[in-house]
C-alpha positions as CSV (number, residue, x, y, z in Angstrom):
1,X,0.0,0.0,0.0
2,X,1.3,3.7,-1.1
3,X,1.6,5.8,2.2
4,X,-0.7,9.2,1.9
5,X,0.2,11.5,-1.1
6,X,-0.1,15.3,-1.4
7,X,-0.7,16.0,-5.2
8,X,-0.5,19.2,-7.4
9,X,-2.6,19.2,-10.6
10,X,-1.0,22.3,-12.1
11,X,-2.6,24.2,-15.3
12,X,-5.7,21.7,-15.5
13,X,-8.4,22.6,-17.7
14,X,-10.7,22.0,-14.9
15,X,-14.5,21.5,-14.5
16,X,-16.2,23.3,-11.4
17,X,-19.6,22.4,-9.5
18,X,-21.3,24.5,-11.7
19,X,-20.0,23.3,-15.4
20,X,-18.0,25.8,-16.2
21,X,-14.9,24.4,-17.5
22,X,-11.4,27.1,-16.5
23,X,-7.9,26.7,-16.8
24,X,-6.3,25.9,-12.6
25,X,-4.7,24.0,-10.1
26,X,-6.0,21.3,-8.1
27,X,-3.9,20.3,-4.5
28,X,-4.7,16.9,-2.6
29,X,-3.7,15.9,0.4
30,X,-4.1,12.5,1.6
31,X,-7.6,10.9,-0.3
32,X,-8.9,14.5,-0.5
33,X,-8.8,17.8,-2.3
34,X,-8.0,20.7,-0.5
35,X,-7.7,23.5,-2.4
36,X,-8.8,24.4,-6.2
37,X,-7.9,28.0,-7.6
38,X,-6.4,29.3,-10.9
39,X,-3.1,29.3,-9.5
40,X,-1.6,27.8,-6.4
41,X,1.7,29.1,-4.7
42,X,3.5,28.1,-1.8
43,X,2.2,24.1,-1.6
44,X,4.7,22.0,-1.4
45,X,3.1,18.2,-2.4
46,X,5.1,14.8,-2.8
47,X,4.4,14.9,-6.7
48,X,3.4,17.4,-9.2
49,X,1.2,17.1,-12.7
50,X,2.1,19.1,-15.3
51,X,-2.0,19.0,-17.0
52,X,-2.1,21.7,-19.4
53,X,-3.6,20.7,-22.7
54,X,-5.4,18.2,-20.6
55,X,-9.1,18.5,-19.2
56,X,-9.9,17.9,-15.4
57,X,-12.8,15.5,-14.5
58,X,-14.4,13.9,-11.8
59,X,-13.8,10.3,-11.8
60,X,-16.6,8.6,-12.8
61,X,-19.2,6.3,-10.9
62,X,-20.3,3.7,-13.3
63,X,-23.3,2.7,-11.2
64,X,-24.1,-1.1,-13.1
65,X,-21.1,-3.7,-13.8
66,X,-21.0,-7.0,-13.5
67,X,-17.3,-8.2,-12.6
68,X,-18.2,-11.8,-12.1
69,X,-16.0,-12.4,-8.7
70,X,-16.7,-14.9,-7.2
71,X,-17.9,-18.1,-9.4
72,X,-16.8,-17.0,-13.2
73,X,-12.9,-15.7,-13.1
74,X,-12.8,-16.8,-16.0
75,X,-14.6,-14.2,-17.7
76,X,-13.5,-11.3,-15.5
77,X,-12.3,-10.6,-11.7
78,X,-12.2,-8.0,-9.4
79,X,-8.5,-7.2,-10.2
80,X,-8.5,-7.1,-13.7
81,X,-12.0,-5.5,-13.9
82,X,-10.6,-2.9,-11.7
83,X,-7.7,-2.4,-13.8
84,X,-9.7,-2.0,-17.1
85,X,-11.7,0.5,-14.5
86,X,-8.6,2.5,-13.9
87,X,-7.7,3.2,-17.5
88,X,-11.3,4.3,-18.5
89,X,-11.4,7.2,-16.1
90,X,-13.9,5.1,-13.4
91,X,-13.1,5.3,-10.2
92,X,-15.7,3.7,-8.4
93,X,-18.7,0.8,-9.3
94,X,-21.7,-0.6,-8.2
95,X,-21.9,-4.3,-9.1
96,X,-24.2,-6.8,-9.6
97,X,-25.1,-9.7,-7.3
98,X,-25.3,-12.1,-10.6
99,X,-22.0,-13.9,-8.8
100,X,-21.6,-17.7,-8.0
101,X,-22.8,-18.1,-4.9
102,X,-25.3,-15.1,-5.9
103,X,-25.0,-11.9,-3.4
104,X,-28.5,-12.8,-1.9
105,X,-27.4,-12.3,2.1
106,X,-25.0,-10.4,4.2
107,X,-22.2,-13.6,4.4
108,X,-21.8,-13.4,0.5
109,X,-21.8,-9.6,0.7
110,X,-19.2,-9.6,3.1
111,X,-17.7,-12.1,0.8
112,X,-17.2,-9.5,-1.9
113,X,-16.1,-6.5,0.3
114,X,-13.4,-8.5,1.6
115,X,-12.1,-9.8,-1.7
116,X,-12.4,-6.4,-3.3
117,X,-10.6,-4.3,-0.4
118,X,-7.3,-7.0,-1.6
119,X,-8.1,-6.3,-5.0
120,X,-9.7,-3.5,-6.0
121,X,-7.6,-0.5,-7.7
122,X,-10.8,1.8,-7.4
123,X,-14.2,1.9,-4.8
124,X,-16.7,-0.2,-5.1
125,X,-19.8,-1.2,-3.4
126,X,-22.0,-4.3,-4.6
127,X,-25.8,-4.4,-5.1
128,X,-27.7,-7.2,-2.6
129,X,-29.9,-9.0,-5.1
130,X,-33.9,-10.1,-4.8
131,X,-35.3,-13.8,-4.5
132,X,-38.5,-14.7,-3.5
133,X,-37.6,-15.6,-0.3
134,X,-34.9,-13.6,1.3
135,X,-36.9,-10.1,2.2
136,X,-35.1,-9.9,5.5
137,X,-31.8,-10.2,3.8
138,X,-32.9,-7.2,1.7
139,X,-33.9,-5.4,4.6
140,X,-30.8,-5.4,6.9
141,X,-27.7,-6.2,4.5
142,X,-25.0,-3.6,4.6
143,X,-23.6,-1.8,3.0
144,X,-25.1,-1.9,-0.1
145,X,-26.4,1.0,-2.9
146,X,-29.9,-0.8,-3.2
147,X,-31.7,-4.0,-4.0
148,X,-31.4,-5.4,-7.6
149,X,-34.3,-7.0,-9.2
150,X,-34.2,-9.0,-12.1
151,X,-37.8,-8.7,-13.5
152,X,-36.8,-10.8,-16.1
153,X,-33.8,-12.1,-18.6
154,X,-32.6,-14.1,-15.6
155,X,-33.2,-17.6,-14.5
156,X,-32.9,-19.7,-11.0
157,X,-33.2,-17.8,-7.7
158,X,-32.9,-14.8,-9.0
159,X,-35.5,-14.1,-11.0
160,X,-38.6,-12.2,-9.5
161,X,-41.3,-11.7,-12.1
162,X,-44.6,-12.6,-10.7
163,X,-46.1,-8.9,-9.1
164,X,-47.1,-10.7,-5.9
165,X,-43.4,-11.4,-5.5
166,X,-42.4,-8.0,-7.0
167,X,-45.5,-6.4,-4.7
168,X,-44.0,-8.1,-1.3
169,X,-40.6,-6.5,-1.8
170,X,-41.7,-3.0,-2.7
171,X,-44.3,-2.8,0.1
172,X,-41.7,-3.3,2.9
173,X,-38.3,-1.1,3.8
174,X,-37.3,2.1,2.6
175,X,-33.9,1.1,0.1
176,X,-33.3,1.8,-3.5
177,X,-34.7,-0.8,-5.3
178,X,-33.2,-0.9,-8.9
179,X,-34.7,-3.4,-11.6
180,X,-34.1,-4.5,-14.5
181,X,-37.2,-4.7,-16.5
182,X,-37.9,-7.0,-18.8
183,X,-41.2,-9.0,-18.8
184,X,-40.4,-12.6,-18.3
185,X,-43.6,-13.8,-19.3
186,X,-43.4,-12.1,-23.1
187,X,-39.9,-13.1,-23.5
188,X,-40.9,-16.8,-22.6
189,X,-43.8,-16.4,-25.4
190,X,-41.5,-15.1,-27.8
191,X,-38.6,-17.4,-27.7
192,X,-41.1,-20.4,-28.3
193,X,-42.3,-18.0,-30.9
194,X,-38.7,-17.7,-33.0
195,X,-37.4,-21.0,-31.8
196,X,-35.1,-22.3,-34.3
197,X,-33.6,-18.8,-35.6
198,X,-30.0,-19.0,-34.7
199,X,-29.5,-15.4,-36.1
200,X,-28.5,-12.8,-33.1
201,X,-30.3,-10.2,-34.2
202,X,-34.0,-11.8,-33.7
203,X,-32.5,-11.6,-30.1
204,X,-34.2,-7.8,-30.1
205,X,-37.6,-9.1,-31.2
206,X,-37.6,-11.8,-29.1
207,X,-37.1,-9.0,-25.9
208,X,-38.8,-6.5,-27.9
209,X,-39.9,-2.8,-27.3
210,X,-42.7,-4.0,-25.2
211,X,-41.5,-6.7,-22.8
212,X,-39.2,-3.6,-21.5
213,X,-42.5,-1.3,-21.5
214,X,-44.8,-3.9,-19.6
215,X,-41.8,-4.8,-16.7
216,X,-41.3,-0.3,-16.7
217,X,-45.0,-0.1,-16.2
218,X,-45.4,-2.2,-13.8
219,X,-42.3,-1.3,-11.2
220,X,-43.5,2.4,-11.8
221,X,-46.7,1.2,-10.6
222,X,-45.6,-0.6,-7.6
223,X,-42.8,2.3,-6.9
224,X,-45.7,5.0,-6.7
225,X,-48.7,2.7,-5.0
226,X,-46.1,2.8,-2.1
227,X,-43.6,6.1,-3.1
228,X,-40.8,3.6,-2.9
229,X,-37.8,4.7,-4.6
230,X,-37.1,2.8,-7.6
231,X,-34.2,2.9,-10.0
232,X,-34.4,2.0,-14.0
233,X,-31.5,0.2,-15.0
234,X,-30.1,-0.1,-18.5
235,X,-33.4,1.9,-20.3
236,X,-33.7,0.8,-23.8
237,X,-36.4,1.9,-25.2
238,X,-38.3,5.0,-26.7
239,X,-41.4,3.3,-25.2
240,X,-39.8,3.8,-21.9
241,X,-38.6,6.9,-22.0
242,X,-42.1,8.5,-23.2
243,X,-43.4,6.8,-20.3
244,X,-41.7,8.2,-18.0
245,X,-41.6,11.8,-19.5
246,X,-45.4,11.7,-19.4
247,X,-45.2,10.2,-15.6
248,X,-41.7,10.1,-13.5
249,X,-41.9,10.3,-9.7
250,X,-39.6,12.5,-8.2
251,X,-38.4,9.3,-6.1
252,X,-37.3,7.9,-9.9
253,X,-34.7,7.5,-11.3
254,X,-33.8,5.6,-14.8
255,X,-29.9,5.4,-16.2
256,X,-28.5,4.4,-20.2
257,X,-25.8,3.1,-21.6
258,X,-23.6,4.2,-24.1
259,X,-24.5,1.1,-25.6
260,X,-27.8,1.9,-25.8
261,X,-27.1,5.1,-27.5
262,X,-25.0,4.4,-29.7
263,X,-25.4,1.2,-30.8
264,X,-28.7,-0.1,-32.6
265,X,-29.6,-3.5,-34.4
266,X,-27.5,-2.7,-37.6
267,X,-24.4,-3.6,-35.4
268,X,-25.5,-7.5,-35.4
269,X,-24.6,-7.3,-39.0
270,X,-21.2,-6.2,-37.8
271,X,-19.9,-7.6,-35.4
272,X,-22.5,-10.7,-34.3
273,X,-23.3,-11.5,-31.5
274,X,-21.0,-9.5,-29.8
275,X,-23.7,-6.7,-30.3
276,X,-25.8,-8.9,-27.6
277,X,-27.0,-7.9,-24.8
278,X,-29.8,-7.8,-22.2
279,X,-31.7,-5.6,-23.2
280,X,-31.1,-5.6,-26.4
281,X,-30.1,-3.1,-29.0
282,X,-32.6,-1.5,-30.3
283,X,-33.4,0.9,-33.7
284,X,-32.3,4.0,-34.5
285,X,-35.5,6.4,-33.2
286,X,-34.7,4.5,-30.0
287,X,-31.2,5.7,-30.0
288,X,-32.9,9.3,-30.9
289,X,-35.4,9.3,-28.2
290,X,-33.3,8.1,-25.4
291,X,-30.3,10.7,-26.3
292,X,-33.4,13.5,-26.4
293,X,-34.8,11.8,-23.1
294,X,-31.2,12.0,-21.5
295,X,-30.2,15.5,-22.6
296,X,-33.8,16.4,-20.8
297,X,-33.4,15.2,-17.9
298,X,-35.9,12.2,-17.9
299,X,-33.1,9.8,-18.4
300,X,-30.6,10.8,-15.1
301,X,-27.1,9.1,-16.1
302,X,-24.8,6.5,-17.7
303,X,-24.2,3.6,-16.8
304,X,-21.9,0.5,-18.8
305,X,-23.7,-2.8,-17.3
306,X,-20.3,-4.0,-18.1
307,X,-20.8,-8.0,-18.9
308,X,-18.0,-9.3,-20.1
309,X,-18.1,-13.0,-21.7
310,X,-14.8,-15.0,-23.1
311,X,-14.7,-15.0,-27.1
312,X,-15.2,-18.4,-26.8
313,X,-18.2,-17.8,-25.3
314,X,-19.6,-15.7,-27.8
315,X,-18.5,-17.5,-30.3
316,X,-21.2,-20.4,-30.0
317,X,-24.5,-20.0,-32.2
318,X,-27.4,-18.3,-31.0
319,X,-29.5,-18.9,-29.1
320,X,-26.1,-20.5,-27.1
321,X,-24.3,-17.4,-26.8
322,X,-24.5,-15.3,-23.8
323,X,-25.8,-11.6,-23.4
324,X,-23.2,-8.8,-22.3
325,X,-20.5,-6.4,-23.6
326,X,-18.0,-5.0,-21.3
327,X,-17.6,-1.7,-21.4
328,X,-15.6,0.5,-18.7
329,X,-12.7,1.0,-20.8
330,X,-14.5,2.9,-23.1
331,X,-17.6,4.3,-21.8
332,X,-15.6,7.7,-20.9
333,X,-14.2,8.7,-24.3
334,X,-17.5,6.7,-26.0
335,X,-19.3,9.8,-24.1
336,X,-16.7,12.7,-24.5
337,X,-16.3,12.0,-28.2
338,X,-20.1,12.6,-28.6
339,X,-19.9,15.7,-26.9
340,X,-17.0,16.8,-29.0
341,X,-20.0,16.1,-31.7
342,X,-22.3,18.1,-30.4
343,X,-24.8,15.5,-28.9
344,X,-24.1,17.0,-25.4
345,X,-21.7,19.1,-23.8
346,X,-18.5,17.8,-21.3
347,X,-20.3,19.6,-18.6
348,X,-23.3,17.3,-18.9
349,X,-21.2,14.2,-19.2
350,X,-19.0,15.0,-16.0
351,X,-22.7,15.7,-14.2
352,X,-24.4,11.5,-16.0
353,X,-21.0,10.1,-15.0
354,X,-20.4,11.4,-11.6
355,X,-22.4,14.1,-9.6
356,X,-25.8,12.6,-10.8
357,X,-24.3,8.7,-9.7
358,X,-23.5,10.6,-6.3
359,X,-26.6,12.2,-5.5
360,X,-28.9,9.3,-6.4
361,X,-27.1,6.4,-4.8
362,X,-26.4,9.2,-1.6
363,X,-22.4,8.5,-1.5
364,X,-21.0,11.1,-0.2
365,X,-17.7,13.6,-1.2
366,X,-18.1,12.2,-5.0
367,X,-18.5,13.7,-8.3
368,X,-17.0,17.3,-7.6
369,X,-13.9,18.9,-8.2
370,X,-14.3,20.9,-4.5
371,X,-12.5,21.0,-1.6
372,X,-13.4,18.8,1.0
373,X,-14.3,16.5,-1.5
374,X,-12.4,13.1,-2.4
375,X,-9.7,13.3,-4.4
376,X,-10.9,10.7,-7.5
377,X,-9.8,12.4,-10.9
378,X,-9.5,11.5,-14.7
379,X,-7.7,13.9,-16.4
380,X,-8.3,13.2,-20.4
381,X,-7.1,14.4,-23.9
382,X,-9.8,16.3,-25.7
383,X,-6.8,16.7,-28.7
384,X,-6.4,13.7,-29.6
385,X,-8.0,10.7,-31.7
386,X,-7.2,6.7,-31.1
387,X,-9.1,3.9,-32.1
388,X,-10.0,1.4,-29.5
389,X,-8.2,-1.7,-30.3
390,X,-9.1,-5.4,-28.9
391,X,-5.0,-5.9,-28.1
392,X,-5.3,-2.7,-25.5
393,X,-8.0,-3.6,-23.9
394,X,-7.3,-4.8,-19.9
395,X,-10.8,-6.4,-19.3
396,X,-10.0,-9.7,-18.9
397,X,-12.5,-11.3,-21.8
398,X,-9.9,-9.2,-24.5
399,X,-12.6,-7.3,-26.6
400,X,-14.8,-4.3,-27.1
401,X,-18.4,-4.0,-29.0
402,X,-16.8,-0.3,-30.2
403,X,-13.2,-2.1,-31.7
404,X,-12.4,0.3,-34.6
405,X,-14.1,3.4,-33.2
406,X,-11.6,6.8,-33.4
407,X,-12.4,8.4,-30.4
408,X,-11.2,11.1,-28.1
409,X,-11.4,12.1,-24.6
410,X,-8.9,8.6,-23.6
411,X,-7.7,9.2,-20.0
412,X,-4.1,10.3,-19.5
413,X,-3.9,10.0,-15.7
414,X,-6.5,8.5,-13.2
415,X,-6.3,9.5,-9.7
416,X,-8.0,7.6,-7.1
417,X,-8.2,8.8,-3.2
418,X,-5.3,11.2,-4.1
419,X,-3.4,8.3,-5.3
420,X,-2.3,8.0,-9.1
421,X,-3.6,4.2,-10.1
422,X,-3.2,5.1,-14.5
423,X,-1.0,6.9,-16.2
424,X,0.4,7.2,-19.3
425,X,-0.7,3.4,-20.0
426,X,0.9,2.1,-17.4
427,X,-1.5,0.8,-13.8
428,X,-0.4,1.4,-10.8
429,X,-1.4,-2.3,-8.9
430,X,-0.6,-1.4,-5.7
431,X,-3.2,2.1,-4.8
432,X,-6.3,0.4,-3.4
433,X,-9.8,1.9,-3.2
434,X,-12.4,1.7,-0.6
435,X,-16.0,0.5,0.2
436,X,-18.3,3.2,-0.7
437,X,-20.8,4.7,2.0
438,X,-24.6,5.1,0.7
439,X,-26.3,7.7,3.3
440,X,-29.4,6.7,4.6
């Protein structure tokens, strides 16, 4: 373990609380930031950054990953996962309790906090995930962001799609409950419907438009019969969105991925079924509404749902193949590149990656470049093009659905709890992060 760090962040381009983007210096000391102003004399810190040309972030929180620790290593671990986190500018997680043994009670929660406080490079803190039978579990596990229910696109203990079942977990407790909603029932109907179709892309009709609509209904309907809060993972759909601009709760909230964005079903004629996921990709007015629905407010921030599967794995024939992409290595520059387009601007992409993450999962000293606040940091080129390539990629599965893509915005140098984990290429194994607090 490094010992504490003071750091100077000299000539930064640097974004403030309130968006605006000036050119200033940033000091740490210890896992925090102490002082941000356009110059600052006088400090005398343990290592200096010369930044200018580069572009001052917060780090971001990618709330949804699956890192596959413990059960499937062979896919992904919390090492290497963290790694691939540390070059892509994210410097903390929330991840899913999909794991072998599943994260269904405090012992295999524990389980993960103690394997990621050897491991991790960057914070973390790991979802506790619905059955049907474990509602005191839910209740009492800590700490965790929220509950994750998998209304559907999941099998065995963890899938919850009947809405007695759904209706017994929303009615009791206060916690985030974040779902994945897909109804189970209509994907069931469908597959039996398009048996025999080995091509990937019938995998979007078979979890169409409206199995995501009827499973967004219905949690909105439990969510406000009891003014539960209730997070929407992964939104797909322009269904969805128009829902919810028409009838959003101020208790919820409702995240995309770039994938989702930028991606639609063309990309199975591409690159196969490494374009599928759960949910799937959907058309091109989808992309349209949900980048409107996002730039409105209506959608409230990224996330990657980073799934990562060997090649081998997704090499099989569909149906066989598995749904996922990973995605943390590229999520950053996949978002600063369209803002360099003109989809968005950085200010709104610092605020979907970070301060929105921050404020609706209530973990504190995140997602601002302030004093007092922790010191996790991406600075990034905004100068420079490179195409993401397969060979450079740290996730342990070795591939990326965006191979090819010239982007910009790449980090330079990550900074985690004052502590430099990336720079220059090069990963800095030994800086640890921490268990994230969720405020009650």
């Amino acid at each position: 373990m490094s010992s504490p760090t003071s750091l100077l962040i000299r000539q930064a381009r640097l974004m403030l609380p309130n968006g605006e983007l000036i050119i200033g210096d940033v000091l740490t000391d210890g896992r925090q930031i102490v002082e941000v102003a356009s110059e600052i004399a006088n400090a005398s810190p343990t290592q200096e950054i010369d930044a200018q040309g580069l572009t001052l972030l917060p780090g971001v929180i990618d709330p949804q990953v699956h890192f596959r620790e413990p059960g499937l290593e062979h896919k992904e671990d919390l090492f290497t996962a963290s790694c691939a986190c540390a070059k892509g500018g994210v410097t903390s997680f929330l991840e899913m309790p999909n794991t072998r043994p599943l994260t269904i009670n405090q012992s295999a929660l524990d389980d993960k906090l103690e394997r990621a406080a050897n491991k991790c490079l960057v914070n973390y803190g790991f979802f506790i995930g619905a059955t049907t039978e474990n509602l005191s579990e839910l209740l009492a596990a800590q700490p965790t962001p929220g509950i994750k229910i998998f209304m559907g696109s999941m099998h065995g203990q963890l899938l919850v799609s009947q809405e007695e079942a759904l209706e017994a977990i929303f009615a009791q407790g206060t916690r985030l409950i974040a779902v994945h909603a897909e109804d189970q029932e209509r994907i069931n109907q469908r597959r039996q419907e398009f048996a025999g179709i080995d091509d990937p892309a019938i995998h979007s009709q078979i979890q169409d438009n409206q199995a995501a609509l009827l499973a967004t209904q219905l949690a909105l309907k439990l969510s406000k019969k009891y003014q539960r809060r209730l997070h929407i993972l992964h939104l797909s759909t322009a269904d969805e969105a128009e829902l919810l601009r028409q009838d959003k709760p101020s208790w919820v909230t409702a995240e995309v991925t770039p994938q989702h964005l930028l991606l639609n079903t063309s990309a199975y004629q591409t690159i196969g079924t490494l374009a599928q996921m759960n949910p799937p990709l959907r058309s091109p007015h989808d992309n349209e509404v949900l980048w409107q629905a996002l730039r409105d407010g209506v959608i409230d921030f990224i996330a990657t749902d980073h799934a990562p599967h060997t090649l081998e794995e997704k090499s099989q024939t569909y149906p066989n193949t598995p749904s996922g992409m990973p995605g943390v290595e590229t999520s950053l520059p996949l978002m600063l590149t369209s803002a360099m387009e003109g989809k968005c601007t950085i200010a709104q992409v610092a605020n979907w990656m970070s301060k929105a993450v921050a404020t609706a999962y209530k973990i504190p000293n995140k997602g601002e470049i302030t004093p007092g606040y922790d010191a996790d940091l991406v600075l990034v080129d905004l100068n420079t093009y490179r195409p993401v390539k397969r060979e450079e990629q740290l996730t342990k599965c070795g591939w990326s659905s965006f191979e090819g893509w010239n982007l910009t915005g790449w980090p330079v140098t990550t900074i985690v709890g004052g502590e430099i984990v990336y720079d220059k290429g090069q990963v800095n194994t030994q800086v640890r992060g921490q268990a994230l607090k969720f405020l009650a």
